[in-house]
N, C-alpha and C positions, 0 to 999 in steps of 0.2 A: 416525537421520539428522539431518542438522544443515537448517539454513534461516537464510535470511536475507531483508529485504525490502530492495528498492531501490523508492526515490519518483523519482519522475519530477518533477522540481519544476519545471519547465516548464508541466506540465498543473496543477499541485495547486494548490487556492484555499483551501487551509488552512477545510476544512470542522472537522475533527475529527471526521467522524463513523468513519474508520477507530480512531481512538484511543479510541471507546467502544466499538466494536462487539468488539475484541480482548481474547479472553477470558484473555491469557495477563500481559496490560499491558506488551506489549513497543513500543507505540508513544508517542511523544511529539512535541509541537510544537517546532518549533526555534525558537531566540532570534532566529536570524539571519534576515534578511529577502530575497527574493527581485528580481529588477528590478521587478516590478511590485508589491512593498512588501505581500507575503503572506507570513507565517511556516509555511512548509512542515514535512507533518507531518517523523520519520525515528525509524529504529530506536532504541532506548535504548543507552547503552553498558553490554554485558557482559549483554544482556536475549535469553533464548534463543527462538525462534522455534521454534512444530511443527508450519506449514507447514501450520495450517486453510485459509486463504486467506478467511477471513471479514471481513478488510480489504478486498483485493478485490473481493468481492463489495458493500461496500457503497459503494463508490469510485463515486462517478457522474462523473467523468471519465477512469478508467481511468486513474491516475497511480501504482499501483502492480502490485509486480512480486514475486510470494515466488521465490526462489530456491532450488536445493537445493544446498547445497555437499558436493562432492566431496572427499573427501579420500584421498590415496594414500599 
């Protein structure tokens, strides 16, 4: 199965601690900056996801999301 993460960059305060807790090193912080001037985490490009969900879990605002994608 495949996965992917979506950030809620609304809620995200650019902790980082999803991006240490990831055992896979599929997260990173972005350059780009949010309205309220927070560089939100977000997936790497071409970085595979296996859907631990141990970002998640340590997300104390709930700003992320693993997905599992479908493919037909």
């Amino acid at each position: 199965m495949a996965y992917a993460i979506r950030i809620l960059t609304q809620y995200c305060k650019g902790c980082e601690l999803c991006v240490a807790a990831c055992p896979n090193d599929v997260l990173e912080m972005s350059e780009a900056l949010t309205e309220i001037g927070v560089r939100p985490a977000r997936m790497k490009e071409g970085a595979r996801c296996t859907g631990c969900t141990l970002c998640c879990q340590v997300c104390p605002d709930a700003a992320i999301e693993v997905l599992e994608i479908v493919e037909t």
